[in-house]
N, C-alpha and C positions, 0 to 999 in steps of 0.2 A: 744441536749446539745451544747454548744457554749461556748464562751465567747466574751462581749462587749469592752474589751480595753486591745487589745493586745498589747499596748504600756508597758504594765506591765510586760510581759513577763523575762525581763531582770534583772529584780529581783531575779529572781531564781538562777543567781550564791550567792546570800547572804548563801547558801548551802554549797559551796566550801568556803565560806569564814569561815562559820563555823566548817567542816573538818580541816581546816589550823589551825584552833585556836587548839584543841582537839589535834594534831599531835605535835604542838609544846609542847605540856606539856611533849613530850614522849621524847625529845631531850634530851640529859644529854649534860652537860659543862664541862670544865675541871676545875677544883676546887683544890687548893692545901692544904691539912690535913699534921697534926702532924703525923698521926698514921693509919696503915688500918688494925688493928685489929679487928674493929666493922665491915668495909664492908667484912673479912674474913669470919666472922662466918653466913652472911648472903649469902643464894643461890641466885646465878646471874640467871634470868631466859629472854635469849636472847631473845626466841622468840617473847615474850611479849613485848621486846623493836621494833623488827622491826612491829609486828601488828598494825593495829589498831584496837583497841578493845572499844567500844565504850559502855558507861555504860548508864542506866535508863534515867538522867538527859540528855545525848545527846540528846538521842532521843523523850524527854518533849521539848525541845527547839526547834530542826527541826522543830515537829510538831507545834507548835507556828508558826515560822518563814514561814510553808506550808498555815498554817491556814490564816494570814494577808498577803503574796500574793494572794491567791486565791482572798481574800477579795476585792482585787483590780483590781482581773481580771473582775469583775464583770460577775460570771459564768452564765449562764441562761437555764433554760429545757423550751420547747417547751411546750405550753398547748392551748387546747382546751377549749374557754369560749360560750355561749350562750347568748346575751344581749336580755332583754326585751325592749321593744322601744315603743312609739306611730305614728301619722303620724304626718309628717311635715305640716304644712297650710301657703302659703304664701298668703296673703291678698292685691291687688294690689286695690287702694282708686282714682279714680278719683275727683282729687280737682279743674279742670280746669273751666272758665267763663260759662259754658250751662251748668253744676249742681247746678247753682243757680237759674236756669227755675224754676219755680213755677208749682206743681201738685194741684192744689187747694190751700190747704192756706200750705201746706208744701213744702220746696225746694229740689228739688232732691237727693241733697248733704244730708241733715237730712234723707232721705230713704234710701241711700244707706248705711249710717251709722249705721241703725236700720238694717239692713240685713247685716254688718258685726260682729254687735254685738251678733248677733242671730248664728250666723256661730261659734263664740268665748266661747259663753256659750255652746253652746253643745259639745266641746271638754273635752274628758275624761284627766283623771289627768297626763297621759303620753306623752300625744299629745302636740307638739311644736308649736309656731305659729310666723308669722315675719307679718310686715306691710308696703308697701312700697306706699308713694304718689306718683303720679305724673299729671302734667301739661304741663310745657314746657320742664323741666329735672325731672328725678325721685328721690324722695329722701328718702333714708331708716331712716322711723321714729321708730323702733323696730326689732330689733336685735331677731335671734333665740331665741326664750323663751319658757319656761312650766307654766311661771306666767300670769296665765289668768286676772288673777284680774289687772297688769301694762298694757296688752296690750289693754283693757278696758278704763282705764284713756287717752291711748293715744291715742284711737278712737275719745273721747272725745275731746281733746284738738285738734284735727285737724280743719283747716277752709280754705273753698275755697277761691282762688286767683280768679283774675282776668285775665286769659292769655287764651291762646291756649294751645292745650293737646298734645303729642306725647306718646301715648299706646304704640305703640308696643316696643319702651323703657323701658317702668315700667315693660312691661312681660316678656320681654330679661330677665331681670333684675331676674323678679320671678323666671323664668325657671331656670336660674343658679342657685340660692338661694336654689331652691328646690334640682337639684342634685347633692348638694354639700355634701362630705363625702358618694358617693357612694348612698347616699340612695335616695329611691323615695315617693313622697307626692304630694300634691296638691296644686294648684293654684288658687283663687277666685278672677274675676276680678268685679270690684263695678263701671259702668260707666254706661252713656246714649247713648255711640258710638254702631251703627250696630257691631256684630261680623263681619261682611264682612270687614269692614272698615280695620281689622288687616292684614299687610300685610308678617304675618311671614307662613311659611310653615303649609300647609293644618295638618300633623299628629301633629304635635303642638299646633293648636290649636281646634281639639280636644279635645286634652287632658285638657283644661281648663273649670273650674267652672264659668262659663258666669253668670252675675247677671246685667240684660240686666232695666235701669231704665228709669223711663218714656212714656206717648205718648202724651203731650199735644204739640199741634203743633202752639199757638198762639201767633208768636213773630213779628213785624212790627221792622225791624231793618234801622239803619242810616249807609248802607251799606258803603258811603265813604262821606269824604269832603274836595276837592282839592281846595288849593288856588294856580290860579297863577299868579305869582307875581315873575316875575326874578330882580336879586339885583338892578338893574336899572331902575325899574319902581316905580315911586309912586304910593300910596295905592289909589288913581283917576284912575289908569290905572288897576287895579287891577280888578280879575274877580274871581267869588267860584262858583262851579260845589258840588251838593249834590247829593247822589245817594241814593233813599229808595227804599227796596227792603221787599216784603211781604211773609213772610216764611210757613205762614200756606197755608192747603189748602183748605180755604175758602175763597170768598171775604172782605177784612179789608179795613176800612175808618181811616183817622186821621188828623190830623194839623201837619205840620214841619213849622215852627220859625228858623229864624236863630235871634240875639243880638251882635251887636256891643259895645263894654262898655256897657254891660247892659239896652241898647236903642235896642229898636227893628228894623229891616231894612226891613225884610221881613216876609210871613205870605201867607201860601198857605194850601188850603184844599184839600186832593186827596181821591182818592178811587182807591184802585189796583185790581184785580183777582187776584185768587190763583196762588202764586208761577211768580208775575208777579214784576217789578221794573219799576220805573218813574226816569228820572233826573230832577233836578232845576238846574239855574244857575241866580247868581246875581252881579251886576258889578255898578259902578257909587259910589263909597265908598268917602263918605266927611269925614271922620278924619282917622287915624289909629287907631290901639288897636285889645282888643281881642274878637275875635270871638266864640261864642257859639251855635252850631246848636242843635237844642231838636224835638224829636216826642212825638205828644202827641194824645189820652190819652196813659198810659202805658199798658202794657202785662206781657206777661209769664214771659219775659225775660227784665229787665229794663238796663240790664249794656249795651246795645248799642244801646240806643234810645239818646244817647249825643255827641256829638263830640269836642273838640276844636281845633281853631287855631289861626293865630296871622295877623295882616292886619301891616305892617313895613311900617315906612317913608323912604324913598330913601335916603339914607346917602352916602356923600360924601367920594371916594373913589380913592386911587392913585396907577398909574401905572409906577414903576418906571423901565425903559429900561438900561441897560449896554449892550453900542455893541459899538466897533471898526468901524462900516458901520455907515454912516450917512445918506444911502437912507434910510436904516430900519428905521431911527430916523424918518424921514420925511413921511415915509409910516405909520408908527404905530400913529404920529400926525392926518394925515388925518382921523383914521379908530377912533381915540378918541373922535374926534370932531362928532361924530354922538351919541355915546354915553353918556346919561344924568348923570349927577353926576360921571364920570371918569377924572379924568386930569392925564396927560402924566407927567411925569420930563424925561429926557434923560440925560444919560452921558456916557463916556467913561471909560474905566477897570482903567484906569490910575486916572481917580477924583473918583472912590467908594470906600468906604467906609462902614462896616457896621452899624456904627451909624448915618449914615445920614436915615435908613429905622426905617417909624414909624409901630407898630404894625400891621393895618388894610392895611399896602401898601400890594400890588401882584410886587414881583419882576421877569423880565425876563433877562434873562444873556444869551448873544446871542455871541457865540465865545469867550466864557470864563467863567471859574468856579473860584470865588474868597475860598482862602484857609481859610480862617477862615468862620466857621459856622454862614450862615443868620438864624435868629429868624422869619422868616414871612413865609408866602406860595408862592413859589418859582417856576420858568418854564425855562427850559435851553434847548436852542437850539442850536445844530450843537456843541458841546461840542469838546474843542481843546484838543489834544493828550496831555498823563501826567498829567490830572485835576485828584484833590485829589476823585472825587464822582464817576465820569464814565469811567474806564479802558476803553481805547481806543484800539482798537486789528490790525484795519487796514483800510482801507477806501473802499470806491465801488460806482459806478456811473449806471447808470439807471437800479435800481430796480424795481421788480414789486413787489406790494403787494399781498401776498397769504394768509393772516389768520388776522382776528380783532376781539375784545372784543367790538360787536355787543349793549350787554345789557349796557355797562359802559355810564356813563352820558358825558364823552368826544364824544361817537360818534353819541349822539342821535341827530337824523335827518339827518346824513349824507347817504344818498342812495349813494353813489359813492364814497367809501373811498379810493378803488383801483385807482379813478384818482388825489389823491393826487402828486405833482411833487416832483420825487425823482432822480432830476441832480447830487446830491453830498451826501453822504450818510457816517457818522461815521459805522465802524462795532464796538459796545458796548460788553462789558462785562457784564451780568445781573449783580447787586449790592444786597446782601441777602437781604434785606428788601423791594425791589421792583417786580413788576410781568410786565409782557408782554402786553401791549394795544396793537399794531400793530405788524407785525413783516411781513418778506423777509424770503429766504434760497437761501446760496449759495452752490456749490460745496460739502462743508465740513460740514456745520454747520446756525442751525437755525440766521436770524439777526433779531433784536430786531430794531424797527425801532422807538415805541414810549411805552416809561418806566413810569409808577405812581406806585407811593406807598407814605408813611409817612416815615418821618426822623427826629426825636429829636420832636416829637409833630405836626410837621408840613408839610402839604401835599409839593408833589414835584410830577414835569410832566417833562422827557426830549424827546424833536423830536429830532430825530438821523439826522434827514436832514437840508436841509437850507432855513428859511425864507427868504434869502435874494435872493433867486433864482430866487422864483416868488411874482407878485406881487399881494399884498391882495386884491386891490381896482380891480382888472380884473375881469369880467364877467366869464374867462376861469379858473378862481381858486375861484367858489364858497365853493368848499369842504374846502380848506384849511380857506378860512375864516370863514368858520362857525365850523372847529375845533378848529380853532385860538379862538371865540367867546366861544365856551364851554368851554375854557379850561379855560380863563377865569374867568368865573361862576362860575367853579369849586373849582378855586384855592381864589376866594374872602372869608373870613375870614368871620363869623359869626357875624353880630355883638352885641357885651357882651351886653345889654338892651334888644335885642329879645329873644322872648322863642325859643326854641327850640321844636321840634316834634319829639316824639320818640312813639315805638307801643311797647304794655302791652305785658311781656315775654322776653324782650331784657335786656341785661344789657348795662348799659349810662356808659363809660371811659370815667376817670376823665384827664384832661391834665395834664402832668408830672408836679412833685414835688407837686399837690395839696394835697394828700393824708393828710403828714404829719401836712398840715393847721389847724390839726383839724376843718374838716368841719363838719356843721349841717344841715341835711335834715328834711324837714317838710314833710311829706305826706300827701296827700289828705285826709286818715283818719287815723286818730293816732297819737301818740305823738310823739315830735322830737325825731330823731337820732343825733349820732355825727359818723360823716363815717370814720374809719379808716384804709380802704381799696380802691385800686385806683379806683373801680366800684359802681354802684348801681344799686341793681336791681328792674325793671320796673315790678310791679305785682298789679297794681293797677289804674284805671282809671281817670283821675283829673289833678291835676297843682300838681309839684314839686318845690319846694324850696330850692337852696343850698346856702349858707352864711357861707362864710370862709372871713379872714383876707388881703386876697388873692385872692379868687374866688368866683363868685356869678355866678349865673343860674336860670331859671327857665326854666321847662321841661313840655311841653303838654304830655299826655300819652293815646292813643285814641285803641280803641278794634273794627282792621277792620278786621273781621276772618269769613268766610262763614260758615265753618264746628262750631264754638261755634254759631254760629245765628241760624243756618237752626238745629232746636229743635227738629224739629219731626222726618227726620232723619229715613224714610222709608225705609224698607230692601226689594231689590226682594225676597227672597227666604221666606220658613216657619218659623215664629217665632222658636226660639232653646229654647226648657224646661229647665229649669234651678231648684236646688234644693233653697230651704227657706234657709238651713244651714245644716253643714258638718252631716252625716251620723255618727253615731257612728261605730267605727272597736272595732274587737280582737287586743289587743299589737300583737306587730310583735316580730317573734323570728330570731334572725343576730345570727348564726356560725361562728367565725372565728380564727384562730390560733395567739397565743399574746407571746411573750418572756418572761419568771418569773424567774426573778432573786431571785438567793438565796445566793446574797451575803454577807447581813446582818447576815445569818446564821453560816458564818463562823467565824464572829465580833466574835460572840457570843460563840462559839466551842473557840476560842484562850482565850477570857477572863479564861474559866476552868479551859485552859491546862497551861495557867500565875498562876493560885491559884494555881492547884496542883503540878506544879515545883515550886514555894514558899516554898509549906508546904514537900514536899519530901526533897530540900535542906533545909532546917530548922530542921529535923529528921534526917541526916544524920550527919550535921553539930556537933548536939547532942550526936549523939551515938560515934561519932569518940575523942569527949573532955570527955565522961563519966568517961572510966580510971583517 
């Protein structure tokens, strides 16, 4: 016994309120009469005055006034229930890029389906079942349910993507699913990955319903195709590297093509061994445009037998300098002038201005940070104390470098970043939106030596040091000039007539304020969208289309993934037996003790005791007017 809302409690002086009522009737007043011959003849009977004597009807009311507190105490008795149950089935659906390997004239994905299905129909009328896709993230397409016949329809309607897979997220995903609300059930997972491949704990997976699809191993894939082509070179200078790589393990023969505008450029016959790879490379391009690499004939697997890319003309490009130092201006001239399609402007903090920068400029601000916001992609060196972007803390002179961001595209090909010179040195504040390319440690605390990140849309790189220290054009500061050169590269702006390269599974951010453009995406197959979110996402192989009022793109989207190519995906170990579909159970019996309130029963007990104090004062009321 209990009760849920002792907040109630304090009702219970409405008791003494009713006491006080009952007590004052007993009061007499003093009253002034003509005559007290009537109250003579009547016996005074004191004691009755000081009692309280409390009649029938008192005690019909109390009981009311017990009955509609209780009511609100919400009183409860402890009870023991029994539930019947079924098992829980979660259904984890692999819909990623190698479920559409071809088994003969069926695709993976249509078998895996027919063996979820089979799993669904043999669940008894009590058993539960959820369904969860996943590819690149997992996505709950069916909610716990007992409706076999909706989890059906949305087997159905499921259709594989084009991306790479991450398993062991969609099983995270079951696992919890399943022991959620204390109970336990099963797991079925529907894919063509080895069990080995999963890298969650041995007694987990175990415990899973492995439905292992596939063994054809015949896929001749277009394992990569790099163009390269840095922003200053035209498409004459240009060079493409293809890489095919043969997945089966037999020997396979084929054609790779590559098409330029739909002109052919090249045209080679190979033959690989099993589980072997060949490169091409092709260079000497007479026009720009886009690029189409194809293996032919086709296989198992056709979504990576295609690639695209884009062959750009070298478009002119400006480097506009702010610095105080007029050697920098003269040294960064000289380092232009070798540079095809770059031209220099220099000025001083004192003539800039932000609307003198066009779009596609790369600005550097060298011993000054201008206070109103640049719209371009920006590079600040040696940043002066009290600039609005990079808190300045204190300064320090010859540092070593002790730690770099190796993999970032500023430091690639620097083998010697440690001989970078570092005579004069800002110590930085990190800025929340920036992370650590290079960095020192003094005494106290990490120093940040060279910061990237984005800001308002647009990229930004600050050296914590000073250009003007050494000189770029010296033999003895190659590193710095070829970070100088990356950085660069880096910070050179896109430019809006070239596609873009993106890989299937990623989502493409849209640059700020685009969303609201109401933009329209074309896909490769399917009908337009209109995007009203800042992202899109890449789940599909082919050219992208965006047309806004505002913003236009076109997106390559190419599938370079070993683990979706390599089909056959041989296990060491013995094949794991897997069942056709779930086993039928006995319902499960759950004990457990539940609160029952029987508050409503007292509603109910007050209603009576309101009728029959009615009908008691209404009989009373009668008998006392009958004389």
């Amino acid at each position: 016994m209990g009760i849920l809302n002792p907040a109630a409690l304090p009702l219970l002086t409405l008791l003494g309120i009713l006491v006080l009522i009952y007590l004052r009737e007993r009061w007499r007043q003093r009253i002034d009469v003509p005559s007290l011959l009537f109250w003579r003849a009547v016996p005074e009977d004191k004691a009755r005055i000081r009692r309280f004597l409390p009649d029938l009807l008192f005690f019909a009311q109390a009981l009311l006034l017990l009955l509609l507190i209780g009511g609100l105490l919400r009183p409860y008795r402890s009870q023991t229930v029994t539930e019947t149950h079924g098992t829980r089935h979660i259904l984890v659906v692999d819909t990623s890029a190698s479920m559409q390997a071809r088994e003969g004239r069926t695709r993976r994905f249509d078998l895996a389906l027919d063996e979820a299905k089979q799993v669904v129909k043999s669940l008894g009328p009590l058993d539960e079942s959820m369904v969860i896709s996943i590819s690149t993230r997992p996505q709950v397409v069916s909610g716990v349910t007992s409706d076999h016949l909706l989890v059906l329809h949305l087997l159905e309607a499921l259709r594989p993507v084009e991306t790479s897979t991450n398993l062991d997220l969609g099983v995270e995903l079951a696992l919890a699913q399943r022991d959620r609300d204390g109970r336990q059930g099963r797991v079925h997972v529907f894919t063509d990955l080895p069990q080995s491949t999963l890298s969650l704990p041995p007694e987990q997976v175990k415990e899973l319903e492995y439905h292992r699809i596939g063994k054809n191993d015949d896929n001749l894939a277009l394992a990569a195709l790099h163009l390269y082509q840095n922003p200053f070179q035209t498409y004459s200078q240009a060079q493409a590297y293809m890489l095919v790589r043969n997945y089966a393990y037999h020997p396979k023969s084929g054609t790779l093509t590559l098409q330029l505008n739909d002109q052919p450029v090249f045209r080679r016959e190979f033959t690989l061994a099993a589980r072997e790879a060949a490169s091409f490379s092709v260079k000497g391009f007479e026009r720009a445009g886009k690029l189409v690499a194809r293996i032919e004939p086709s296989d198992a697997l056709a979504l990576d037998n295609q690639a695209l890319s884009w062959l750009a003309e070298r478009s002119e490009r400006r480097l506009v300098v702010v610095s105080p130092v007029k050697n920098l201006h003269q040294e960064l001239a000289r380092v232009s002038q070798s540079i095809p399609g770059l031209t220099l402007t220099a000025m001083t903090p004192e003539a800039f201005s932000p609307e003198r920068l066009n779009p596609q400029d790369v600005a550097l601000f060298h011993q000054f940070v201008p206070g109103a916001t640049v719209q371009v992609n920006s590079l600040y060196v040696f940043p002066p104390p009290n600039n609005p972007l990079f808190p300045v803390v204190a300064e320090a002179a010859d540092l070593s470098i002790l730690d770099w961001r190796q993999e970032h595209d500023l430091l690639r090909n620097l083998r010697y970043v440690e001989a970078l010179p570092l005579k004069k040195t800002r110590v930085l504040e990190l800025p929340p939106w920036a992370q650590v390319l290079v960095s020192s440690r003094t005494k106290t605390s990490e120093v940040p030596l060279a910061l990237t990140g984005e800001k308002d849309g647009h990229r930004v790189v600050c050296l914590a040091f000073d250009l003007n220290e050494g000189n770029l054009t010296n033999s003895d500061n190659l590193t710095l000039l070829l970070l100088f050169l990356n950085t660069l590269r880096w910070l050179l702006p896109p430019d809006p007539v070239t596609p873009q390269l993106v890989s299937t599974g990623e989502a493409f951010f849209l640059p700020p304020g685009t969303a609201p453009d109401s933009l329209r995406l074309l896909p490769p197959r399917g009908e337009e969208q209109v995007i009203e979110t800042d992202t899109v996402e890449i789940d599909q192989i082919g050219e992208y289309r965006l047309d806004g009022s505002r913003y236009r793109a076109i997106l390559y989207a190419n599938l370079f993934d070993e683990m979706e190519s390599d089909i056959a995906r041989r296990e060491e170990e013995a094949p794991i037996a897997k069942p056709t579909s779930a086993s039928p159970q006995e319902p499960q019996e759950l004990t457990r003790t539940v609160p029952h309130e029987f508050g409503r029963s007292l509603y109910y007990g007050a209603a009576v005791v309101l009728i029959l104090e009615w009908l008691y004062a209404m009989w009373r009321y009668a008998r006392m007017g009958a004389p």
